[in-house]
VOGU-3710 file (C-alpha; in Angstrom, 3 decimals, decimal comma):
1> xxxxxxxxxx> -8,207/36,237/-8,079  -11,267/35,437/-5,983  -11,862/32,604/-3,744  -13,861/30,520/-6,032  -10,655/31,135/-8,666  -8,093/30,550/-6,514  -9,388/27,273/-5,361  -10,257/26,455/-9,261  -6,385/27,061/-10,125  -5,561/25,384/-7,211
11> xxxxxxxxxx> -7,749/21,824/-8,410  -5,817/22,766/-11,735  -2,765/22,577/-11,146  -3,031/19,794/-8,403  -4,732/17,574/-11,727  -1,422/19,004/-14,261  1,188/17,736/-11,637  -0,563/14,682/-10,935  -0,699/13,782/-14,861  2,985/14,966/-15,024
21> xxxxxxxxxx> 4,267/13,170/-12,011  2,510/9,661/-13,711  4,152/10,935/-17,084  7,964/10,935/-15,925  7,875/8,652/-13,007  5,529/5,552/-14,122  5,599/6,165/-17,911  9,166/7,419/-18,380  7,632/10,087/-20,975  8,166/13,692/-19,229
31> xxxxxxxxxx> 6,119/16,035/-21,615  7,643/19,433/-19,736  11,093/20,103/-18,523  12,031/20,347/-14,795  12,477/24,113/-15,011  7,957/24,046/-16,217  7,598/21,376/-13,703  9,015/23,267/-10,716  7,378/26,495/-12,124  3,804/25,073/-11,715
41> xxxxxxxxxx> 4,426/23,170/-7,714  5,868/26,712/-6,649  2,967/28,626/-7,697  0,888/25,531/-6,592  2,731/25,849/-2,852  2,694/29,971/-3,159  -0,867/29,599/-3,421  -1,300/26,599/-0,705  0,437/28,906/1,440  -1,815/31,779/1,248
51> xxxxxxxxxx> -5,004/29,879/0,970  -4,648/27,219/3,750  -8,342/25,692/3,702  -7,945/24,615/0,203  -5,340/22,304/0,489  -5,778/18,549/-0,044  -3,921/16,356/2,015  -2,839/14,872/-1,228  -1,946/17,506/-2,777  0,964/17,239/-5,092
61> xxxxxxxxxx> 2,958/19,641/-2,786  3,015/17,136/-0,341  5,710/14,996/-2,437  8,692/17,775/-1,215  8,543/16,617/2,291  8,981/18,676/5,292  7,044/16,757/8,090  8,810/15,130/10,933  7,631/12,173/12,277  9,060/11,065/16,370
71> xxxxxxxxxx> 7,359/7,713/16,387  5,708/5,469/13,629  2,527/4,129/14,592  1,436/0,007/14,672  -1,039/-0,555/12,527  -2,622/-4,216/12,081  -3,422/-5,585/8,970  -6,493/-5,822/7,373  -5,346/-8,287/5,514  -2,233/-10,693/6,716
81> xxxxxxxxxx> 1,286/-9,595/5,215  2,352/-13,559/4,985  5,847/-14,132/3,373  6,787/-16,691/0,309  7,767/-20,203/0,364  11,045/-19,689/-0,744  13,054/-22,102/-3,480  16,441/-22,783/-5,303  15,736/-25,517/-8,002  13,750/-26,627/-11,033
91> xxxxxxxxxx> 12,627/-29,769/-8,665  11,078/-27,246/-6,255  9,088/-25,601/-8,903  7,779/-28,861/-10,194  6,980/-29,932/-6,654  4,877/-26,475/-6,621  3,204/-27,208/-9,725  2,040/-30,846/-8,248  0,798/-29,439/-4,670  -1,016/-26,843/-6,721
101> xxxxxxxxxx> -2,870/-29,317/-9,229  -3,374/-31,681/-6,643  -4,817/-29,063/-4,525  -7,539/-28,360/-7,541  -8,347/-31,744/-7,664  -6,938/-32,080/-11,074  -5,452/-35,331/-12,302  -3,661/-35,045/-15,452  -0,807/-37,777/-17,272  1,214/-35,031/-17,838
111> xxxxxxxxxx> 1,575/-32,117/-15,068  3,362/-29,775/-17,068  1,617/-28,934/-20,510  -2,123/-28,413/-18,782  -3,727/-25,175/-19,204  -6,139/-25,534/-16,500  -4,277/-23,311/-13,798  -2,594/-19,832/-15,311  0,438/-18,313/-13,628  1,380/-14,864/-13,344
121> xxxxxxxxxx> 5,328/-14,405/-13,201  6,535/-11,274/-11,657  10,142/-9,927/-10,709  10,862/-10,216/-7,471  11,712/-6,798/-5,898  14,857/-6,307/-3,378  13,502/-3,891/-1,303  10,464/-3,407/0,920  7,098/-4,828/1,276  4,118/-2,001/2,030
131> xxxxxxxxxx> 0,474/-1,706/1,927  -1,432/1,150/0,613  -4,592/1,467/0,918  -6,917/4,080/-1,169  -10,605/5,140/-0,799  -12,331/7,260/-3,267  -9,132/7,167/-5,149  -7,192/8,673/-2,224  -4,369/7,581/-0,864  -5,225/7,372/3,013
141> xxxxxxxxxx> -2,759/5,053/4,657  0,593/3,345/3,665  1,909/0,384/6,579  4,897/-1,767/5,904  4,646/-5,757/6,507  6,407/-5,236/10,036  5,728/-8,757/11,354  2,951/-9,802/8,707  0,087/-9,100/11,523  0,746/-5,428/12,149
151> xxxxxxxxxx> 3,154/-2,740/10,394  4,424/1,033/11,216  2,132/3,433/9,390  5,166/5,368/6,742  2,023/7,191/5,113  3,627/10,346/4,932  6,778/9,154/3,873  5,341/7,480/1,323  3,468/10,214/0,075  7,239/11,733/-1,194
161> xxxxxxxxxx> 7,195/9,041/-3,209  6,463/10,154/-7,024  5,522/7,235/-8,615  2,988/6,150/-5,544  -0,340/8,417/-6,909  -1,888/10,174/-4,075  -4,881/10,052/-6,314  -6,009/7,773/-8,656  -7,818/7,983/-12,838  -10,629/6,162/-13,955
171> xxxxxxxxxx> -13,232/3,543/-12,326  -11,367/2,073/-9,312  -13,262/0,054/-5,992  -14,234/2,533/-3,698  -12,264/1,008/-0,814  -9,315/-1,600/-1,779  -5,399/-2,238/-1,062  -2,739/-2,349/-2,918  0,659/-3,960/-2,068  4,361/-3,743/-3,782
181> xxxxxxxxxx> 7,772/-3,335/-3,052  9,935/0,372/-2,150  13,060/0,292/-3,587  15,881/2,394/-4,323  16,887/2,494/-8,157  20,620/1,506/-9,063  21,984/5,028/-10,021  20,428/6,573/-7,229  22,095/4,665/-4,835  25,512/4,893/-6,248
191> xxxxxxxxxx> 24,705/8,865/-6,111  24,293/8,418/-2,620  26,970/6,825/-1,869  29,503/9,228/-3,570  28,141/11,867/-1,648  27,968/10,135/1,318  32,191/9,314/0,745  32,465/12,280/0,032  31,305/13,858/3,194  33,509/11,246/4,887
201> xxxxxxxxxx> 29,868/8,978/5,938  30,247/5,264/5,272  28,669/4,044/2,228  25,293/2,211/2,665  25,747/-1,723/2,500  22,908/-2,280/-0,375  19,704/-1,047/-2,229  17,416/-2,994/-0,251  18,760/-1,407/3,698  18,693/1,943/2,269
211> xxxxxxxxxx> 14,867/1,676/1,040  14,011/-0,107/4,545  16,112/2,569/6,599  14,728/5,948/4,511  11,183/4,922/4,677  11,667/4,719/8,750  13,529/8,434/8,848  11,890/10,847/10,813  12,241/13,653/8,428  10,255/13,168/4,993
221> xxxxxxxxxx> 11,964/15,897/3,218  14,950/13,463/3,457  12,821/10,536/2,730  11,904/12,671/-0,281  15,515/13,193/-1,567  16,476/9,469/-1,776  14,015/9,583/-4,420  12,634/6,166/-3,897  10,617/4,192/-6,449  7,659/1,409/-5,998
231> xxxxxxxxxx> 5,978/-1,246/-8,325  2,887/-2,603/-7,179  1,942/-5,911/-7,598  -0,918/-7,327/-5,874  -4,283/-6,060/-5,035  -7,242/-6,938/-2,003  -10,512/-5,972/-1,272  -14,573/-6,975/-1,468  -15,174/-5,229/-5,042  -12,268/-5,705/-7,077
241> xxxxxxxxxx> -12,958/-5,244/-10,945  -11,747/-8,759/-12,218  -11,619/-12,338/-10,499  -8,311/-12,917/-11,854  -4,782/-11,376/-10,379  -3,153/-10,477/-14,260  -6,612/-8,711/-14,955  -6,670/-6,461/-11,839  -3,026/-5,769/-12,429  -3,793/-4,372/-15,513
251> xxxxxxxxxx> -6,905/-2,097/-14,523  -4,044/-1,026/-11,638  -1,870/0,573/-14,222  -4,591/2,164/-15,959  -5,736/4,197/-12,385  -2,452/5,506/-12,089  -0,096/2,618/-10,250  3,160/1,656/-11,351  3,431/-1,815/-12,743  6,167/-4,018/-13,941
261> xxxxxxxxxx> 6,017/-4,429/-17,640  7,979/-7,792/-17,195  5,185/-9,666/-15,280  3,795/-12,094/-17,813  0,874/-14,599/-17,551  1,662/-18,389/-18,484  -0,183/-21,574/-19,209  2,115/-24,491/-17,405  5,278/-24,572/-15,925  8,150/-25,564/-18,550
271> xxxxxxxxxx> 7,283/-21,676/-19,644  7,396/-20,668/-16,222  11,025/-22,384/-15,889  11,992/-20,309/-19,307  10,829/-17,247/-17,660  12,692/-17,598/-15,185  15,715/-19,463/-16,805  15,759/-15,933/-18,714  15,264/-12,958/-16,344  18,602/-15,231/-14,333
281> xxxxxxxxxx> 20,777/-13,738/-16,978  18,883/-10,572/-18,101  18,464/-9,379/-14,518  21,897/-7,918/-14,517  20,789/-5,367/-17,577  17,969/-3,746/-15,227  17,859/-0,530/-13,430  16,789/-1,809/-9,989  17,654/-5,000/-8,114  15,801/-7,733/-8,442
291> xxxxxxxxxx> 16,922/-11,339/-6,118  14,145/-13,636/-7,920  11,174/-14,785/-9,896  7,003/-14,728/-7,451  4,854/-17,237/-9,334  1,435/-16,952/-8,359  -1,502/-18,438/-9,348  -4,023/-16,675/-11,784  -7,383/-17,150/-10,585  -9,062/-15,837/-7,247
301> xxxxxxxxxx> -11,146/-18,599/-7,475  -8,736/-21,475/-7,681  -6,474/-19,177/-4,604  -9,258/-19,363/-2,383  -9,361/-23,417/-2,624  -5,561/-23,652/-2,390  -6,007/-21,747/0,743  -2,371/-20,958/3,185  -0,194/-22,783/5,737  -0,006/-20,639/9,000
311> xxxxxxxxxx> 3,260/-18,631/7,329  2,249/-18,319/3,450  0,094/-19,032/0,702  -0,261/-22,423/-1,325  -0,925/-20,642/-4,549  2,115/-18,414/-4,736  5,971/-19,614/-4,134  9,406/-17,182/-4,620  12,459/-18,657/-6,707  15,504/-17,156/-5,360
321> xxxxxxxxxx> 18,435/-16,343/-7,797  21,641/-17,396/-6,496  24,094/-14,495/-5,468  26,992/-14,865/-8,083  30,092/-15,201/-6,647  33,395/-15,401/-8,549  37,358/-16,037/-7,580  39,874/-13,466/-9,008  43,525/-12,210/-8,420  43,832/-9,467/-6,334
331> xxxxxxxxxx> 46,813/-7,292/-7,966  47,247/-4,445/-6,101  45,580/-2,246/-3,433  45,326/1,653/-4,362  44,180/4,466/-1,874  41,846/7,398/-3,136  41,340/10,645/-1,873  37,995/12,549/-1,326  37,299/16,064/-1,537  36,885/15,977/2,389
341> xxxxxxxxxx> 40,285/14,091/2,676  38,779/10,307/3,453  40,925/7,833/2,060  39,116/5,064/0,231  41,447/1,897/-0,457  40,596/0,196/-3,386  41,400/-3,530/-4,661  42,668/-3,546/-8,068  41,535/-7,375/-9,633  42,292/-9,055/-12,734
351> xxxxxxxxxx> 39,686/-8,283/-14,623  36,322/-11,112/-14,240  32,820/-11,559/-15,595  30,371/-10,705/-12,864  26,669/-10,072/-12,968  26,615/-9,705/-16,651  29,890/-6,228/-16,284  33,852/-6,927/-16,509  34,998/-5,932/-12,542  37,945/-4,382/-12,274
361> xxxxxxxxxx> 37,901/-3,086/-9,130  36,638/-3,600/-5,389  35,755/-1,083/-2,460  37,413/-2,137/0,455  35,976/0,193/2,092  38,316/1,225/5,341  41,440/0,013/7,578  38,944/-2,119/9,623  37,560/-4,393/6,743  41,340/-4,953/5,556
371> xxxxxxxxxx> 41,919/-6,430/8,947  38,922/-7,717/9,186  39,263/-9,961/5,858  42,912/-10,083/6,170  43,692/-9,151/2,620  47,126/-9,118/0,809  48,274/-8,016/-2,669  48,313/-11,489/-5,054  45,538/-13,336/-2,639  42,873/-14,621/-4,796
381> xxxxxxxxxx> 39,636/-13,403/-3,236  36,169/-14,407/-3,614  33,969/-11,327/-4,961  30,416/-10,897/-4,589  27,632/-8,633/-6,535  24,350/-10,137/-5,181  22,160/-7,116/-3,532  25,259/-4,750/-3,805  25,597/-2,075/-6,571  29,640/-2,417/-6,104
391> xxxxxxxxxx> 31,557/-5,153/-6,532  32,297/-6,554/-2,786  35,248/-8,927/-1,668  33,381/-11,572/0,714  36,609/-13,235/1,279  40,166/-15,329/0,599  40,678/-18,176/-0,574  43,813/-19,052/1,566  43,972/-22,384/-0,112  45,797/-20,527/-2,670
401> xxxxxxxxxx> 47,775/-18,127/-0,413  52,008/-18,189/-1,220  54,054/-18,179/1,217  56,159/-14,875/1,275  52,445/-13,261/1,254  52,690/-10,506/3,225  50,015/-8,590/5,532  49,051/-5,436/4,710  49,737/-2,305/6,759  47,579/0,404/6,015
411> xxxxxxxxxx> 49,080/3,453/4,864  50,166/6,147/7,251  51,013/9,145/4,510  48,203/10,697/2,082  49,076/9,027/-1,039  49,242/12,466/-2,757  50,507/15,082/-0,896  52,117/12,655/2,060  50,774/14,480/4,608  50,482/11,790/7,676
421> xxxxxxxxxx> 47,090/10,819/7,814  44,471/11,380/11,129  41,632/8,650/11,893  39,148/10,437/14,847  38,264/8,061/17,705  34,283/6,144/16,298  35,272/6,827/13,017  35,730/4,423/10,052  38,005/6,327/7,744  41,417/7,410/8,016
431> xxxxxxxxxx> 41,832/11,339/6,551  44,096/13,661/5,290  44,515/16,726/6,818  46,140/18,960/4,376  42,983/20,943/2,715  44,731/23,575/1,126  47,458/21,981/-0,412  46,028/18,247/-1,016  45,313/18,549/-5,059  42,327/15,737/-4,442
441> xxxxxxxxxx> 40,994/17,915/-1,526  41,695/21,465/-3,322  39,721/20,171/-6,851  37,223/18,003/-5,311  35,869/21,297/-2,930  35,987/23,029/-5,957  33,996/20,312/-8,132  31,529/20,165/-4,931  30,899/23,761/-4,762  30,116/24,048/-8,239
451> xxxxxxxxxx> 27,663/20,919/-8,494  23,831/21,468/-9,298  22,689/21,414/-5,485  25,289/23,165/-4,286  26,220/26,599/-6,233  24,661/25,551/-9,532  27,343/26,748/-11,379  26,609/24,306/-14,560  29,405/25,932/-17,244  32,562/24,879/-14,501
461> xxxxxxxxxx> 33,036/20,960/-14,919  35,628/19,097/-13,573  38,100/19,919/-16,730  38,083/23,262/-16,529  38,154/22,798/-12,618  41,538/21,030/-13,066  42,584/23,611/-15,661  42,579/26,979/-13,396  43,844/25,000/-10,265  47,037/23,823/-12,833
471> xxxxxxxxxx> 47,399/27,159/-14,275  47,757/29,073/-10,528  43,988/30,865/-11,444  42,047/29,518/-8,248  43,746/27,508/-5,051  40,370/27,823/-3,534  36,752/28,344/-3,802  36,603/31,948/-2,753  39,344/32,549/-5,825  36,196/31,519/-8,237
481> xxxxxxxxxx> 34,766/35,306/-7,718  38,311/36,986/-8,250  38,436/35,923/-11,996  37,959/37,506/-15,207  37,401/36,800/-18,368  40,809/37,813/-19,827  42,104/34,815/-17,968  40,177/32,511/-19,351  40,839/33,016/-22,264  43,925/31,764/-22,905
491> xxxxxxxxxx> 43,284/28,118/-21,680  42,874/25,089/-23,734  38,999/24,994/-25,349  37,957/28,145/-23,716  36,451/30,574/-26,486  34,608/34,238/-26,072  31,740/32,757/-25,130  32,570/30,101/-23,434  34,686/32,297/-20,962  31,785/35,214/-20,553
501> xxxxxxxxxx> 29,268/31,838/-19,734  31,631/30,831/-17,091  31,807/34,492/-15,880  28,080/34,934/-15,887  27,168/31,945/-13,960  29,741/32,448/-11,075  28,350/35,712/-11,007  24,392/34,270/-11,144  25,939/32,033/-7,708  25,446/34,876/-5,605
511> xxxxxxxxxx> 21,862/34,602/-5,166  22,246/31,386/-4,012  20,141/30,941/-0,827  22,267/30,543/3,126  21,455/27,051/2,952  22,678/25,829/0,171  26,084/27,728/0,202  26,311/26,249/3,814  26,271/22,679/1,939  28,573/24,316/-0,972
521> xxxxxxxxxx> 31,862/25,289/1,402  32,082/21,584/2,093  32,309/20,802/5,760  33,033/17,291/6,674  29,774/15,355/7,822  27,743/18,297/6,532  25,727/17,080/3,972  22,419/18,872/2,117  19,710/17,938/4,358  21,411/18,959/7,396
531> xxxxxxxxxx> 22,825/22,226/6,448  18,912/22,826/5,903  18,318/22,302/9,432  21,446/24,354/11,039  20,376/27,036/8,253  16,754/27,156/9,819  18,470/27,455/13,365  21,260/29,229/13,226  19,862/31,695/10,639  23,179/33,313/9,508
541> xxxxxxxxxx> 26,934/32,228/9,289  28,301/34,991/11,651  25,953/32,822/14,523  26,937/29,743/13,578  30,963/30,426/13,279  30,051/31,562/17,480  28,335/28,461/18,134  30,055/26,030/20,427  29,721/22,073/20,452  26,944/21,914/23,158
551> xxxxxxxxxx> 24,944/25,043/21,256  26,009/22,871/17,964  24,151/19,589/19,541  20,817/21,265/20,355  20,125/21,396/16,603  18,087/19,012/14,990  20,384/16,011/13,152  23,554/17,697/14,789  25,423/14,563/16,971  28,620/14,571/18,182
561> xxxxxxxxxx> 30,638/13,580/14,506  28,984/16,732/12,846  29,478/19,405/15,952  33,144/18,339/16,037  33,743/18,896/12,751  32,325/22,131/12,356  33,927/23,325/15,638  36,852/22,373/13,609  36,111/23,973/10,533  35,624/27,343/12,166
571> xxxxxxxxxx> 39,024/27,147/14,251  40,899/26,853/11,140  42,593/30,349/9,419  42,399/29,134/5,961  38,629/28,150/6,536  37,526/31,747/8,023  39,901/33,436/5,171  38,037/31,610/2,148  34,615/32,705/4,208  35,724/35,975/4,484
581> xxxxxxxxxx> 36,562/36,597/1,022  33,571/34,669/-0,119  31,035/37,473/2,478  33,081/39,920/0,353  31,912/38,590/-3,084  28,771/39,425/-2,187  27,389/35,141/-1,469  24,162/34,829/0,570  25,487/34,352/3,929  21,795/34,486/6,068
591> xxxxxxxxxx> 18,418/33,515/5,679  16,333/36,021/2,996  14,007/38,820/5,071  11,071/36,546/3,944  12,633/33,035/5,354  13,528/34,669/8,402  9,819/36,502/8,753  8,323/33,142/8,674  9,501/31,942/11,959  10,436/32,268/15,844
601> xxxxxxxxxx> 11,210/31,105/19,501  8,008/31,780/20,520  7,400/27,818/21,358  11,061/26,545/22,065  9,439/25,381/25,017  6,933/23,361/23,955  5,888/19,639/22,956  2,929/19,336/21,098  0,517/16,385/20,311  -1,968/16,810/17,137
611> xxxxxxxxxx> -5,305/14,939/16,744  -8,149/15,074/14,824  -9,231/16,896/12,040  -8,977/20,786/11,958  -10,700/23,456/9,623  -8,300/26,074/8,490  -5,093/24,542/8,245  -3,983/20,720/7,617  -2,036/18,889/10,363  1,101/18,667/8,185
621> xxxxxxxxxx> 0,667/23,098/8,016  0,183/22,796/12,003  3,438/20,908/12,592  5,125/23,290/9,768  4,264/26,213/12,190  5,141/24,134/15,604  8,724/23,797/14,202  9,193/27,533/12,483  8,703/28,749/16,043  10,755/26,407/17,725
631> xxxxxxxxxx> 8,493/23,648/19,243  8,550/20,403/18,958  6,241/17,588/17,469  5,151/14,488/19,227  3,221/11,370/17,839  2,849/10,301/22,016  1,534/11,712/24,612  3,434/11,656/27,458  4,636/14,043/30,987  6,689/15,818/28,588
641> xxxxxxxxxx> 3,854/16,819/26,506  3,013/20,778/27,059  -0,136/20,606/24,415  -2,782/18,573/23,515  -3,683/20,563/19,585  -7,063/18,567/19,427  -9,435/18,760/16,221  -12,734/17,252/15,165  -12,571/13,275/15,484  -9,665/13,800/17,705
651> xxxxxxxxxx> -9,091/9,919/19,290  -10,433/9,003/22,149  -7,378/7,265/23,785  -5,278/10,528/23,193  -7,878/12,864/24,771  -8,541/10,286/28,113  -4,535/10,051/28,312  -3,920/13,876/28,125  -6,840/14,235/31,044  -5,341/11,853/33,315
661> xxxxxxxxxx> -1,402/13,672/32,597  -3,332/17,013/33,145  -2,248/18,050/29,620  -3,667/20,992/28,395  -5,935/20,716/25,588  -6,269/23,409/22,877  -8,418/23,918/19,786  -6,969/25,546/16,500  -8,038/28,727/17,442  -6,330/28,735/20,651
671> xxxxxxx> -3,088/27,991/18,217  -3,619/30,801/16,132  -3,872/33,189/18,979  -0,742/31,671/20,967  0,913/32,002/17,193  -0,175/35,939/16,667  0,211/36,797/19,819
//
């Protein structure tokens, strides 16, 4: 292809993605399967890569993530980021509805049947607030509400967000923002919290911290794999199509923005009372959390003469949902065992009604929150669901405690193989120690090794997992690539083909790439993201297995929890055995000639500072090639900072602070040649 066709195919597929994102992410109808999806962004970031100048800062590419950000930048509002009056009770709401009518200067007998003021009734998201702002139907800029007069600017993070467009359809202002609420859906968080168990991390409290915490995470390519969702749901700016708030909404959803279909426009307040008197129960039944009803008032008109107090609007008020909270029996307390070896004790309750599910059972998390709560078998306990996914005990009712309670001692012995269990000094969870023989440990390394973003191998589920560890076929991972088909055969459900599947896609594993069979053998603390980053360093396992803890700490997302435990993982016989035989099988134990190509030391000793706008690559690609070749990204300039990487634009306050330090300052040809030197 030419120039003028490359950059053609390169619009094209940029428009396809962008239709297909809005398809499965905002309209929950995918017209292609993952498999044609990821087909069209490689050859969309294949081409990217070899054509540089043609890439759009919001390009669809841009959703994978990659950039790492040291410091988020204040931004002030445009507009203020106020917060909601907050209320409890129908008497609040009609209180609302007074100061509102009262505030229009209308005088009616009865307050609650006029059709004079409209209300819009939206969800109330549990997450976080942001602003995006869009000109020319570009996403340029995404700031939370930080303290309502200035934010942190997230834009990049946001832009790995797949239902945010990066560009908009249709006939949109030329300059307007747009506000809503990041949140984490319901399954995805309980995703990440298995893994995160099962890496022996502590689970994430709720929905809501882990949105607030991943949109402020220095790497966006993790950002991007907490696959984080947004509804937008209220817009500013001089030119906006309609002069009411449902209206505008409406236009929003056509551009491209993801709207909640449950926001409904109403005449007086007994409906708004039934809206709300409804979504209380119905809440439960939705994939995300929601904590409450925003009524706001219709009409820009009628918002601009109710005006705001010096903390929120007059024309808009939030109705909280209570928490619900119930009292149960707690019948026993059972401790689980993870495929790392952390022990998770779990509270076994007489089955309750709560949030709209029968709970059963309880996290209780660790030793520490036992103690903490001073739990016994038969206390009744209160239990909470509020903003958590899993049931949590908030406390005892000791009013109800019998006398020969006793306390309970945590257990010393793994609960399986009674191996006496460890607990490391800062950490939360006590562990078993026996990997090899602990059946838990043994099948749950298996199950992890096998799983989609590990090996991939789809045709070995847990069943058949537990069937060749019971029959004496596999005691380990490694023992995966020692079998053949005439033992498979005789197990329970396993025909011809079923067997030669299993066969073939063990055998498919081997391409899988260093990284991702670094996440697959299952160290402790090691989860996907950084196995990426010691991949990139370390570049193959025979350098890593060498490294020690201080070598271990200079890598980027390495701390002290995750050097131990690989120090530890590499001292251990069985460990080096199962790597051994696994090198043998012919696994993918370094970086690919082509990942390895793409990178070196030559700036390990440099800090770099980018500004401005540059011809020939984007300043996401600059930062890319900073980091392949060691160096390090800065949003600050400071002593520490070797280079000033300055563009068209650049700002002014960067350029007279790197003059007065006696930074140098380089253009993007000066890059190029330090790069191909």
């Amino acid at each position: 292809m030419d120039k003028q066709q490359v950059k053609n195919r390169i619009e094209e597929l940029s428009k396809e993605l962008q239709q297909h994102n809005h398809n499965y992410y905002v309209l929950d109808s995918p017209k292609i399967s993952d498999f044609e999806f990821d087909k069209l962004l490689e050859e969309l970031i294949q081409l990217e890569k070899q054509f540089p100048e043609y890439i759009s800062n919001n390009s669809p590419s841009q959703r994978v993530g990659g950039t790492i950000t040291k410091e988020f930048k204040a931004v002030k509002h445009k507009y203020p980021m106020l917060s909601l009056t907050n209320s409890y009770s129908k008497e609040d709401m009609y209180d609302f509805d007074r100061k509102v009518l009262e505030g229009l200067g209308i005088n009616l007998n009865d307050l609650f049947s006029n059709s004079l003021v409209n209300y819009v009734c939206e969800l109330k998201f549990d997450g976080l607030s942001i602003g995006l702002t869009y000109e020319n139907g570009e996403l340029i800029q995404a700031v939370t509400r930080g303290d309502g007069v200035q934010g942190d600017d997230v834009t990049t993070n946001v832009k790995t967000i797949n239902s945010i467009p990066l560009k908009l359809n249709g006939n949109y202002p030329s300059l307007f923002e747009i506000r809503g609420e990041i949140f984490i859906p319901r399954k995805v968080f309980e995703t990440i919290n298995k893994e995160r168990e099962e890496i022996g991390e502590p689970p994430l409290a709720n929905p809501r911290n882990a949105a607030s915490g991943t949109l402020k995470m220095q790497d966006s390519s993790v950002v991007a794999s907490r696959k984080l969702d947004c509804f937008l749901y209220y817009m500013l700016g001089e030119n906006l199509p309609h002069k009411t708030h449902f209206e505008n909404l409406k236009a929003a959803k056509n551009w491209g923005f993801k709207i909640s279909e449950h926001s409904k426009l109403l005449g007086n307040m007994h409906d708004v009372l039934d809206f709300i008197e409804y979504w209380d129960k119905e809440r439960f039944n939705l994939p995300f959390d929601t904590d409450g009803v925003v009524i706001k008032v219709d009409d820009y008109k009628q918002q601009l003469q109710l005006g705001f107090t010096a903390k929120s609007p007059r024309w808009a008020i939030a109705y909280k949902f209570k928490a619900e909270q119930v009292s149960t029996q707690l019948l026993d307390i059972l401790y689980q065992v993870g495929r790392t070896g952390a022990i998770t004790p779990v509270a076994v309750l007489e089955p309750v009604a709560l949030g709209g599910t029968t709970v059963k059972r309880a996290s209780l998390h660790n030793a520490d929150i036992i103690e903490k709560l001073d739990v016994r078998k038969n206390d009744f306990v209160f239990v909470e669901k509020g903003g958590e996914i899993i049931p949590k005990i908030i406390g005892v009712d000791f009013t109800k405690r019998k006398n020969e309670s006793v306390k309970t001692n945590y257990i010393t012995l793994c609960p399986v193989c009674k191996t006496e269990l460890k607990r490391k000094e800062g950490e939360a969870n006590h562990f078993c120690p026996n990997e090899s023989g602990c059946p838990p440990q043994v099948k749950g390394r298996i199950e992890h090794f096998v799983s989609r973003r590990a090996m991939n191998i789809d045709s070995l589920g847990a069943e058949t997992i537990d069937q060749l560890v019971n029959a004496g076929l596999i005691k380990n991972i490694a023992d995966l690539y020692s079998l053949k088909k005439e033992q498979l055969l005789p197990l329970e459900r396993m025909a011809e083909k079923s067997a030669q599947n299993l066969i073939s896609g063990i055998e498919a594993s081997k391409k899988i790439p260093f990284e991702r069979v670094l996440y697959a053998i299952g160290i402790r603390h090691v989860g996907e993201t950084t196995a990426k980053k010691i991949a990139k360093k370390v570049k193959s396992l025979d350098v890593l297995v060498h490294f020690n803890k201080e070598k271990l700490l200079a890598i980027d997302e390495v701390g002290e929890t995750i050097a131990e435990s690989i120090a530890d993982y590499f001292v251990n016989p069985e460990n080096i055995d199962v790597i051994s035989k696994l090198k043998n099988a012919g696994l993918q134990f370094e970086l690919s000639e082509d990942q390895q190509k793409s990178g070196s030391d030559k700036l390990k000793e440099f800090t770099f500072v980018i500004s401005g706008v540059f011809n020939k690559h984007s300043r996401d690609q600059l930062k890319e090639i900073i980091e392949l070749n060691g160096g390090k990204n800065s949003g600050s300039i400071s002593g520490k900072t070797s280079f000033l990487l300055a563009g068209e634009n650049m700002g002014p306050e960067k350029l007279k602070k790197a003059q007065s330090l006696g930074v140098k300052i380089i253009s993007e040809d000066d890059f190029i040649e330090m790069i191909t030197k």
